[in-house]
mmCIF file as gemmi writes it, N, C-alpha and C atoms, coordinates in Angstrom:
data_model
loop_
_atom_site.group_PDB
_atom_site.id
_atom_site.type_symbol
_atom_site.label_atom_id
_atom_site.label_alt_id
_atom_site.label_comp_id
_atom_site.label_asym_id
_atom_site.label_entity_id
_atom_site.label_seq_id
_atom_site.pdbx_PDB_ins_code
_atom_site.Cartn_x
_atom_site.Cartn_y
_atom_site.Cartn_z
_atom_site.occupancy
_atom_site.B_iso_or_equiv
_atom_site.pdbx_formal_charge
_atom_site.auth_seq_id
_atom_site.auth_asym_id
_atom_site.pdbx_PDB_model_num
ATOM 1 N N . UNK Axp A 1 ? 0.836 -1.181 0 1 0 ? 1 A 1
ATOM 2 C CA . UNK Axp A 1 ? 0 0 0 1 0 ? 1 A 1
ATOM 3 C C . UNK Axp A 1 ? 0.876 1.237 0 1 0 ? 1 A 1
ATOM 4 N N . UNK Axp A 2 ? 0.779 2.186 -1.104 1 0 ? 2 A 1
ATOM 5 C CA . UNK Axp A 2 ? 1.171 2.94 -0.907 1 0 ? 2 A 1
ATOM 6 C C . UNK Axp A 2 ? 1.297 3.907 0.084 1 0 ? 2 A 1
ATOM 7 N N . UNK Axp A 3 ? 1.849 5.333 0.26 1 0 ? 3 A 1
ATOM 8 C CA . UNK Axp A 3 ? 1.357 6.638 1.266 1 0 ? 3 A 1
ATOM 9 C C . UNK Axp A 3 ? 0.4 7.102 0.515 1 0 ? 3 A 1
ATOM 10 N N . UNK Axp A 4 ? -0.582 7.883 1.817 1 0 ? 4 A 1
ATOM 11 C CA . UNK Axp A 4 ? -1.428 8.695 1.258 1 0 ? 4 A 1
ATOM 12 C C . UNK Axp A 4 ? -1.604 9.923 2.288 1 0 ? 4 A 1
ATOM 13 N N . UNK Axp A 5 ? -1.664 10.933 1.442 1 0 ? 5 A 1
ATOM 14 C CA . UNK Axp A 5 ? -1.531 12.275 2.269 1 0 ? 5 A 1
ATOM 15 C C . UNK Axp A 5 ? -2.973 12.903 2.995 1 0 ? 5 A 1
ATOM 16 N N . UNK Axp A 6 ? -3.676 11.808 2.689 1 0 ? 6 A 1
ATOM 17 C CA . UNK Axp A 6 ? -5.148 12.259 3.049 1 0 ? 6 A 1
ATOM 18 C C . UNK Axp A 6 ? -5.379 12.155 4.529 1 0 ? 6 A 1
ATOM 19 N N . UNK Axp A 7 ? -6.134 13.238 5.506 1 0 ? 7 A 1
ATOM 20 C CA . UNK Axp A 7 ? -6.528 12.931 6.566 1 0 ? 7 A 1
ATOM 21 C C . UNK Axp A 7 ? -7.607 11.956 6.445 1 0 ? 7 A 1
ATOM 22 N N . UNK Axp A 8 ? -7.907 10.971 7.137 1 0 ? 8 A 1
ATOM 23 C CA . UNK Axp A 8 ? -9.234 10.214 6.854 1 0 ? 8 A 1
ATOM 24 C C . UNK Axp A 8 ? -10.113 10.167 8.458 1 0 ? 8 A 1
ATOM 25 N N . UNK Axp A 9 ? -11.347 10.807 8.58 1 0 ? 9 A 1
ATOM 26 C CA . UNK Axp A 9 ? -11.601 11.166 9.733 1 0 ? 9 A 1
ATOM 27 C C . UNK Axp A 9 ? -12.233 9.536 10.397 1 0 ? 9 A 1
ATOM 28 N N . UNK Axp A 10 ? -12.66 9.736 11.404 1 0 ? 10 A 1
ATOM 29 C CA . UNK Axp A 10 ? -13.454 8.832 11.948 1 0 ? 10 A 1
ATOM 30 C C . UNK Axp A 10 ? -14.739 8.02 11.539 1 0 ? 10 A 1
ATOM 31 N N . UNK Axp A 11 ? -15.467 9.383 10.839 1 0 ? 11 A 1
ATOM 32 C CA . UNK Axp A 11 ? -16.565 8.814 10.231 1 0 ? 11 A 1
ATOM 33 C C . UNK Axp A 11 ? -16.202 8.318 8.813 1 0 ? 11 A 1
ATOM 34 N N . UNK Axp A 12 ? -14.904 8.555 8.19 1 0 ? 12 A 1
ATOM 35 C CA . UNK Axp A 12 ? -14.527 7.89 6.743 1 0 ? 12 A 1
ATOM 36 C C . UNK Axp A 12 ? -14.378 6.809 7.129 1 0 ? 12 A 1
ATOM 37 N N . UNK Axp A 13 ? -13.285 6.399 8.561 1 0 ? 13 A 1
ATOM 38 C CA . UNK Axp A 13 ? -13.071 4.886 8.786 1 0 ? 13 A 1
ATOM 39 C C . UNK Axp A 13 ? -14.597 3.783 8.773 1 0 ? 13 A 1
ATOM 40 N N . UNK Axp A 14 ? -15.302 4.392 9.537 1 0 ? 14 A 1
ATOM 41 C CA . UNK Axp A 14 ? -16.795 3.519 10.308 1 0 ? 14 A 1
ATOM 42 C C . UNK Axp A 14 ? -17.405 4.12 8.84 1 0 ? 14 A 1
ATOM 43 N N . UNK Axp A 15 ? -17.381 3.968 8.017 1 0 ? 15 A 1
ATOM 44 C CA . UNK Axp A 15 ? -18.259 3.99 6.13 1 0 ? 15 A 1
ATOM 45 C C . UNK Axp A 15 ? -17.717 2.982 5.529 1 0 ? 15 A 1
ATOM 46 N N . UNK Axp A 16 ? -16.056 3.029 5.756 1 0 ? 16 A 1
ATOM 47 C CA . UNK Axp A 16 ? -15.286 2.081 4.384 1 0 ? 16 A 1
ATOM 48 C C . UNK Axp A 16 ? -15.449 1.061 5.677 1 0 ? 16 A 1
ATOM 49 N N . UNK Axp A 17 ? -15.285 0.48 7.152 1 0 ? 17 A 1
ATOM 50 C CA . UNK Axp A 17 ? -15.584 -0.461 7.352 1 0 ? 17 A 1
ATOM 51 C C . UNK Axp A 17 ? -16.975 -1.19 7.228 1 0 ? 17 A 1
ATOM 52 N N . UNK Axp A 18 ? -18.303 0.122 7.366 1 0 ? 18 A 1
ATOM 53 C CA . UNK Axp A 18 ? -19.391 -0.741 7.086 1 0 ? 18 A 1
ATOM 54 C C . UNK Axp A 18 ? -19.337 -1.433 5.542 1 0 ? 18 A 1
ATOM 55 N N . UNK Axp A 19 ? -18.853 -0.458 4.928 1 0 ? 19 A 1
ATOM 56 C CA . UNK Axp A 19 ? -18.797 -1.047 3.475 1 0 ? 19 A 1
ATOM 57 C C . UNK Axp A 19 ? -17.662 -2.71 3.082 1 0 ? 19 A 1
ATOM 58 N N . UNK Axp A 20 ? -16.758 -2.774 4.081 1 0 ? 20 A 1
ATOM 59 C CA . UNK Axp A 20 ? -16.215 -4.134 3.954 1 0 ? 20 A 1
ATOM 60 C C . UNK Axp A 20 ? -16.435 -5.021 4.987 1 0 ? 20 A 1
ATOM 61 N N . UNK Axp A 21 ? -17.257 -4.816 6.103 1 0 ? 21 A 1
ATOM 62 C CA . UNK Axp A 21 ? -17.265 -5.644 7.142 1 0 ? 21 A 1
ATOM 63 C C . UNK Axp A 21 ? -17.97 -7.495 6.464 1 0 ? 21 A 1
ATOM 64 N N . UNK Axp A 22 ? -18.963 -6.82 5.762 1 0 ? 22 A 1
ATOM 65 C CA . UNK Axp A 22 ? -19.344 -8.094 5.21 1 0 ? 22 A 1
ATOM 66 C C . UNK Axp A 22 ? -18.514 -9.459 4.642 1 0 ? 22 A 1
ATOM 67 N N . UNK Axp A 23 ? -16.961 -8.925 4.262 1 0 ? 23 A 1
ATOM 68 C CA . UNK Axp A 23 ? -15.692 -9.657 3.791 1 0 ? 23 A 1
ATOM 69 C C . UNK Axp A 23 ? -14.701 -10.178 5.165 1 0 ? 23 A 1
ATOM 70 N N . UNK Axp A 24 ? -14.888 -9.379 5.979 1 0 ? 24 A 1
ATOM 71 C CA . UNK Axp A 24 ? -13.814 -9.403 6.944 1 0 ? 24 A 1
ATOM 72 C C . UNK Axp A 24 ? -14.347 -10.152 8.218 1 0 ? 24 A 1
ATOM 73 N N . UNK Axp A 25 ? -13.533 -11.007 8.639 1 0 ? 25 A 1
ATOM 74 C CA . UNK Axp A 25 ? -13.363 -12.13 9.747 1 0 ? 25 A 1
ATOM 75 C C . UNK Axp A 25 ? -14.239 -11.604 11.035 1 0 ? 25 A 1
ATOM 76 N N . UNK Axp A 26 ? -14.671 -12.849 11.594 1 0 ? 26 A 1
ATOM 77 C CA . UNK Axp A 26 ? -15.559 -12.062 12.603 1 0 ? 26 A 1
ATOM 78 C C . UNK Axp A 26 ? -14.4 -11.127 13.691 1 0 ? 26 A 1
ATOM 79 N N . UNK Axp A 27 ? -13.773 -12.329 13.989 1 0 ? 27 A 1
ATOM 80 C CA . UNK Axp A 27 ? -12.511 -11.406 15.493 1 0 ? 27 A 1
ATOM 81 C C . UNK Axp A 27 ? -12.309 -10.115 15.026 1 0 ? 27 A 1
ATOM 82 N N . UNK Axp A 28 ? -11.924 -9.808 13.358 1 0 ? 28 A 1
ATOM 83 C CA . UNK Axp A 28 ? -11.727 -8.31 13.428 1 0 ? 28 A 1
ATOM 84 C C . UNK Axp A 28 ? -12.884 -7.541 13.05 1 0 ? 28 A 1
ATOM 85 N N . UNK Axp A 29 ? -14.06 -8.193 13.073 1 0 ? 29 A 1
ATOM 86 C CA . UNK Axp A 29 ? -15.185 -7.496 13.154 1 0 ? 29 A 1
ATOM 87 C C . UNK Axp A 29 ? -15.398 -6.889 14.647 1 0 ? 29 A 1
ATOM 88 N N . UNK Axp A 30 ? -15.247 -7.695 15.388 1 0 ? 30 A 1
ATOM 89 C CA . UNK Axp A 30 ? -15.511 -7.442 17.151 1 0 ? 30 A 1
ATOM 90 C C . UNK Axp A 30 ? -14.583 -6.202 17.597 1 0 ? 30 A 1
ATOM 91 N N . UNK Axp A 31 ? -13.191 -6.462 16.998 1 0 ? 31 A 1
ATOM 92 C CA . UNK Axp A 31 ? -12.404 -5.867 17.492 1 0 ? 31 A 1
ATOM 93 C C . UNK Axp A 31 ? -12.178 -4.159 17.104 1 0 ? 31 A 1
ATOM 94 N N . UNK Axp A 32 ? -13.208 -3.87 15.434 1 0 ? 32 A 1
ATOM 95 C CA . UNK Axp A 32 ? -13.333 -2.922 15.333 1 0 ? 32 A 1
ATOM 96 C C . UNK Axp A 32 ? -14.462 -2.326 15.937 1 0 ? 32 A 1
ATOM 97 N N . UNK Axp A 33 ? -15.262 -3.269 16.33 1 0 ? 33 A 1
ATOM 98 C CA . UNK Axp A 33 ? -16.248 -2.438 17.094 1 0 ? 33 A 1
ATOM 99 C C . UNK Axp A 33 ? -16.033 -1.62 18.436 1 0 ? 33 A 1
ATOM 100 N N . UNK Axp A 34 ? -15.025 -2.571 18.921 1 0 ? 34 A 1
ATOM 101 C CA . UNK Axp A 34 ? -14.482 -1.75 20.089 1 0 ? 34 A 1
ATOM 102 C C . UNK Axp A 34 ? -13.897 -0.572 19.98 1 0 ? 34 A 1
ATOM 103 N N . UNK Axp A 35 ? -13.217 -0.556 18.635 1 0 ? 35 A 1
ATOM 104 C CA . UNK Axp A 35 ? -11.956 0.416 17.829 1 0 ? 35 A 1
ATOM 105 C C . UNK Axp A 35 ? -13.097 1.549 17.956 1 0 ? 35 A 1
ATOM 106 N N . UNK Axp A 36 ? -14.019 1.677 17.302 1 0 ? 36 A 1
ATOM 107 C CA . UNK Axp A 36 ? -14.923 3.044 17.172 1 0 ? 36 A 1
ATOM 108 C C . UNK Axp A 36 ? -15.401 3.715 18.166 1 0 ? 36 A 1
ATOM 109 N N . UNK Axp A 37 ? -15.385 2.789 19.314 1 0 ? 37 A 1
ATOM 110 C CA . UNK Axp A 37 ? -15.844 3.388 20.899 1 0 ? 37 A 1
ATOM 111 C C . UNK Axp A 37 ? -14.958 4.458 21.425 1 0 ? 37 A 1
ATOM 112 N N . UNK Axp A 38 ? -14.056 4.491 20.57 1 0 ? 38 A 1
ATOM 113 C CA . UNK Axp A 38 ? -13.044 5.088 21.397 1 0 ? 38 A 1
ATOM 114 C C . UNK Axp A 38 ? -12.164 6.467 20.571 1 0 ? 38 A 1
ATOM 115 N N . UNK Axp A 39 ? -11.78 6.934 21.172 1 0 ? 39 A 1
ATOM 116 C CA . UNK Axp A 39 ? -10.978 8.144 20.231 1 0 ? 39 A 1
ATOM 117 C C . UNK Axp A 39 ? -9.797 7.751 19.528 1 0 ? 39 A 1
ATOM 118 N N . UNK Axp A 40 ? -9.092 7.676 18.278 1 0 ? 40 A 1
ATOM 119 C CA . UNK Axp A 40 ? -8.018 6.997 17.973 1 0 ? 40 A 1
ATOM 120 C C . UNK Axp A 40 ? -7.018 8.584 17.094 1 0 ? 40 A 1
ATOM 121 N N . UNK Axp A 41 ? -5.911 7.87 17.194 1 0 ? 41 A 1
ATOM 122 C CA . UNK Axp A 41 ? -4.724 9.347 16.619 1 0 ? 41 A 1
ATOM 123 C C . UNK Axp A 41 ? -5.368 8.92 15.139 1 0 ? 41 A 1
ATOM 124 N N . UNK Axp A 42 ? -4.494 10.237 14.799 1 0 ? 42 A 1
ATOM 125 C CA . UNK Axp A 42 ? -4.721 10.675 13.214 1 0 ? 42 A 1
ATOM 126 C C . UNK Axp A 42 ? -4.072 9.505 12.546 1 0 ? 42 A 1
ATOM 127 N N . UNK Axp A 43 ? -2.956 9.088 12.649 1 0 ? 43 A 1
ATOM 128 C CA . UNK Axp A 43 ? -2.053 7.708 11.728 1 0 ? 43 A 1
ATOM 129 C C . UNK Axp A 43 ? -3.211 6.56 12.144 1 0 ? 43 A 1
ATOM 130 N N . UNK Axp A 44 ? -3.724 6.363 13.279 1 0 ? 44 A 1
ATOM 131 C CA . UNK Axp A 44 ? -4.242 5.111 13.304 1 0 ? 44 A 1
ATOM 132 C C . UNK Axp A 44 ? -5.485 4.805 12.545 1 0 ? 44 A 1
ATOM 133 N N . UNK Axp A 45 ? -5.982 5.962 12.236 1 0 ? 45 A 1
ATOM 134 C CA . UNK Axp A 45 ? -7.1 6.342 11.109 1 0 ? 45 A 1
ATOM 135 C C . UNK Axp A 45 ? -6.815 6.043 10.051 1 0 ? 45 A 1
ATOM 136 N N . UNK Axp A 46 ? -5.856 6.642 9.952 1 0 ? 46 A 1
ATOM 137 C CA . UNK Axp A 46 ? -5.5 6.757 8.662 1 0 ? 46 A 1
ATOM 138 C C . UNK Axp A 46 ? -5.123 5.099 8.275 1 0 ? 46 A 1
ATOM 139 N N . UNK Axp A 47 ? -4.273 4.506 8.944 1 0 ? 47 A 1
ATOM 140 C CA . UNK Axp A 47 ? -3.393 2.985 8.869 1 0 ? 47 A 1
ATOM 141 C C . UNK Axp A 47 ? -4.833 2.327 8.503 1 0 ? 47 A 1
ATOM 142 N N . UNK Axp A 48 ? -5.956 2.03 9.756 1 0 ? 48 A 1
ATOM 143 C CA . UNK Axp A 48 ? -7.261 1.084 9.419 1 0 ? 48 A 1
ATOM 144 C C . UNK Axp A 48 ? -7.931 1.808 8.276 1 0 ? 48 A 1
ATOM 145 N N . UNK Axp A 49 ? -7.902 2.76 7.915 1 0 ? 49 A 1
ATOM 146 C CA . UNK Axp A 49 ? -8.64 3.193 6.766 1 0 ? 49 A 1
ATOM 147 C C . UNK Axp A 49 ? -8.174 2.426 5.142 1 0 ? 49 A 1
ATOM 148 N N . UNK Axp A 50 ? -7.046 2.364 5.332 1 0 ? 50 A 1
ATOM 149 C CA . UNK Axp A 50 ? -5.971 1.665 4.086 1 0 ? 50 A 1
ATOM 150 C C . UNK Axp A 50 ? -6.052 0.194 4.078 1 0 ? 50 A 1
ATOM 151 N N . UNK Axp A 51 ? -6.104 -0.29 5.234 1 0 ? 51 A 1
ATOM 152 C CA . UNK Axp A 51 ? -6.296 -2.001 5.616 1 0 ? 51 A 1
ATOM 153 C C . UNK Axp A 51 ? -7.463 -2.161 5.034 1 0 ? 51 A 1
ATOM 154 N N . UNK Axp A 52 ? -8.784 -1.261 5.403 1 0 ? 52 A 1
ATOM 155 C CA . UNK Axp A 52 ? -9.999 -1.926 4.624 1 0 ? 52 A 1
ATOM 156 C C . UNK Axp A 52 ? -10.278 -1.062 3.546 1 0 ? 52 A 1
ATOM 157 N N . UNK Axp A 53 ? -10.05 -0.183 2.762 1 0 ? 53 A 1
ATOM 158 C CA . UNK Axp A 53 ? -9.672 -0.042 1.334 1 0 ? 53 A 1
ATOM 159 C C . UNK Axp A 53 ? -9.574 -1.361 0.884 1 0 ? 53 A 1
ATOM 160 N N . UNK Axp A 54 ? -10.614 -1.725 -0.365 1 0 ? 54 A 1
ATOM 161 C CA . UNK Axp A 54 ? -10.388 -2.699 -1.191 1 0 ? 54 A 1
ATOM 162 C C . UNK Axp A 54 ? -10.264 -3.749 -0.732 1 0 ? 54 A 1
ATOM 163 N N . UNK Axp A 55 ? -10.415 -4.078 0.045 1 0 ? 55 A 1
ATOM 164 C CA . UNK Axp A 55 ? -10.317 -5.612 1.622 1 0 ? 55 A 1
ATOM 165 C C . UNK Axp A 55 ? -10.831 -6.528 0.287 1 0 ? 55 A 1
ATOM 166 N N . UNK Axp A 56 ? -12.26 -6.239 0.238 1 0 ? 56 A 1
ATOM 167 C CA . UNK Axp A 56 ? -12.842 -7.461 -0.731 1 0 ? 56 A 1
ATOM 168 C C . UNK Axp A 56 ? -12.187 -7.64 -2.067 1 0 ? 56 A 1
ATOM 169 N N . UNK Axp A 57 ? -11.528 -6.917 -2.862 1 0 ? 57 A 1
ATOM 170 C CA . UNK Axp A 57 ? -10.571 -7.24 -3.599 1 0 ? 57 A 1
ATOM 171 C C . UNK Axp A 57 ? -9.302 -7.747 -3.72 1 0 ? 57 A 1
ATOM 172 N N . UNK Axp A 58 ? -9.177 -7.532 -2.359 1 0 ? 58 A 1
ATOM 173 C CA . UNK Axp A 58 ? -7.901 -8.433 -2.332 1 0 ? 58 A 1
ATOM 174 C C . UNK Axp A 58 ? -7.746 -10.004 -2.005 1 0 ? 58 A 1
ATOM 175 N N . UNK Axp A 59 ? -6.254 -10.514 -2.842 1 0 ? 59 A 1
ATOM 176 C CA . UNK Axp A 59 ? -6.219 -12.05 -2.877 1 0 ? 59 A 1
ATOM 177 C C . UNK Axp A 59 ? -6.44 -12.409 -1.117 1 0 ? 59 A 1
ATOM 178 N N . UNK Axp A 60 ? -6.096 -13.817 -1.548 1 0 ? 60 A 1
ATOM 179 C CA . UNK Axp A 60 ? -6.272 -14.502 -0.166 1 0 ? 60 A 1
ATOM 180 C C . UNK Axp A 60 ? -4.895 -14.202 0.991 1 0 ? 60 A 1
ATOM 181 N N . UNK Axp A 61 ? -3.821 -13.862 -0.007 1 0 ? 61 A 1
ATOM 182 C CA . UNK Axp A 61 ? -2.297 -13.654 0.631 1 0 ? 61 A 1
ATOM 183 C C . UNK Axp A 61 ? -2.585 -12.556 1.362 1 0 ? 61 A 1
ATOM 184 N N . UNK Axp A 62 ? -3.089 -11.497 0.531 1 0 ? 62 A 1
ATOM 185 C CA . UNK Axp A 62 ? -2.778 -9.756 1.202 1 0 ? 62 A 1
ATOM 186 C C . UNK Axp A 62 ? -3.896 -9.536 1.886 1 0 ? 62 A 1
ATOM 187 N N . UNK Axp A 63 ? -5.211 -10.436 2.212 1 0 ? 63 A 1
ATOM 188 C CA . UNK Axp A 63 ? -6.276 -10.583 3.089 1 0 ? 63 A 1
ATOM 189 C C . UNK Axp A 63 ? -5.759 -11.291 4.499 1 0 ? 63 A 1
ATOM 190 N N . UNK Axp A 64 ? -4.388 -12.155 4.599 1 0 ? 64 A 1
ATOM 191 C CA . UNK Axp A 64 ? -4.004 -12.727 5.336 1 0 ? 64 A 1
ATOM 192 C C . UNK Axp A 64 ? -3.12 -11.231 6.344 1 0 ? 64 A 1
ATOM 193 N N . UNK Axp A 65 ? -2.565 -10.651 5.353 1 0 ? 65 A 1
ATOM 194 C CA . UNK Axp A 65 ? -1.174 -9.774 5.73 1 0 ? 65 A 1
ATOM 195 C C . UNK Axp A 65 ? -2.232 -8.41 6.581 1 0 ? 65 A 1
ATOM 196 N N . UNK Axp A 66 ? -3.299 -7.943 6.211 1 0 ? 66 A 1
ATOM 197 C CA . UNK Axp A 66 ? -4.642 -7.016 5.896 1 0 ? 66 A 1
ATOM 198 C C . UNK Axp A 66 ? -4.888 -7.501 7.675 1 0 ? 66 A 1
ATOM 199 N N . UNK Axp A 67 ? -5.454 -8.727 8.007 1 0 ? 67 A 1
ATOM 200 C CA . UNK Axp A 67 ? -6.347 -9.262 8.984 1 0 ? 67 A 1
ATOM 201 C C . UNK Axp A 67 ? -4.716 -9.194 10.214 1 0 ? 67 A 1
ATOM 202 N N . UNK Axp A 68 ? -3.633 -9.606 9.74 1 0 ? 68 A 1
ATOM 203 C CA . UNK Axp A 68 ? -2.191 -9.952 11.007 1 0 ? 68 A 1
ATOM 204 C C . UNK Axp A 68 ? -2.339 -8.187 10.996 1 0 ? 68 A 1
ATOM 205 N N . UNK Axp A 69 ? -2.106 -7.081 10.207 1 0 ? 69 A 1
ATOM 206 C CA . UNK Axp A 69 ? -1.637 -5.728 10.529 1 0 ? 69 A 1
ATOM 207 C C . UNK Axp A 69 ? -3.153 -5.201 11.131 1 0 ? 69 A 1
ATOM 208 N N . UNK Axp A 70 ? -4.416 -5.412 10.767 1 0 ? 70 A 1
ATOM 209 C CA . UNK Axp A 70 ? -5.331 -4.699 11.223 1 0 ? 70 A 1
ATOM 210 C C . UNK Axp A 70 ? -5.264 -5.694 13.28 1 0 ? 70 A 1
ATOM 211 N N . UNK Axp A 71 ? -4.91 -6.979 13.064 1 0 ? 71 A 1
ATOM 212 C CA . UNK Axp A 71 ? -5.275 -7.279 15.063 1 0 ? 71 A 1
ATOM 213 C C . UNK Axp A 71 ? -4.317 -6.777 15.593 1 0 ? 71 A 1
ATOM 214 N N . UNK Axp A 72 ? -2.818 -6.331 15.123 1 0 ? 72 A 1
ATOM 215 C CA . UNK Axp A 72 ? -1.948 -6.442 15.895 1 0 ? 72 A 1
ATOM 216 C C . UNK Axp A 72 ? -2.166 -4.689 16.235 1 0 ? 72 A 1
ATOM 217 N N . UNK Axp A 73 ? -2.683 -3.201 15.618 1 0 ? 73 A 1
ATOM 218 C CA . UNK Axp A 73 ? -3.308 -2.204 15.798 1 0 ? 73 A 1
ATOM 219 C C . UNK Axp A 73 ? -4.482 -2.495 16.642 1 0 ? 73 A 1
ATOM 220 N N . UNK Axp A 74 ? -5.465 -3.107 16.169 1 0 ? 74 A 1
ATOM 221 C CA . UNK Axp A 74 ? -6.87 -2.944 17.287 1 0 ? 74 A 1
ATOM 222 C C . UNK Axp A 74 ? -6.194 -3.481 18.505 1 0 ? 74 A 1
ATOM 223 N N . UNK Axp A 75 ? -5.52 -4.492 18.719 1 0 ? 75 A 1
ATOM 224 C CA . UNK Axp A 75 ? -5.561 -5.347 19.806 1 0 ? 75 A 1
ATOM 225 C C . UNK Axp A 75 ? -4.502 -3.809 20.416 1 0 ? 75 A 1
ATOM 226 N N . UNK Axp A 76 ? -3.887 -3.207 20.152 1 0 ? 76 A 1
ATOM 227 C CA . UNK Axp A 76 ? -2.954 -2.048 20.906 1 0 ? 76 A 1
ATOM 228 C C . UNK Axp A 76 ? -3.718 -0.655 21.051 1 0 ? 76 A 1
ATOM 229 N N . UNK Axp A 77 ? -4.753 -0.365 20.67 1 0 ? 77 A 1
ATOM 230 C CA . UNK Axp A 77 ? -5.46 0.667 20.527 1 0 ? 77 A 1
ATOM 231 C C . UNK Axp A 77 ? -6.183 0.596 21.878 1 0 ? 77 A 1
């Protein structure tokens, strides 16, 4: 994934996740739910915003790499 210079607010994250939750594993379904309860920094927005970008398009490899970088953030948040 490339950089991207975009701020992506809170309510961009909780849109592009409703829009991929349907693809994505239950544990990191749970675990973003907790994620939204809470106030998160600007990078960490930004980082889960890029993880579920295109989630459902991606292969099974970079859905693997997607699900290890999005628990090892929620689970520290």
């Amino acid at each position: 994934m490339g950089t991207c210079n975009i701020d992506h607010s809170h309510e961009d994250v909780r849109k592009k996740y409703e829009v991929q939750s349907e693809f994505l594993p239950s544990g990191i379904n749970d675990l973003l739910g907790a994620f939204f309860e809470k106030e998160q920094t600007q990078d960490i927005l930004n980082e889960v915003f890029h993880l579920l970008k295109k989630y459902d398009l991606a292969d099974e490899k970079e859905k693997a790499e997607r699900n290890r970088r999005l628990e090892l953030i929620l689970k520290n948040v």
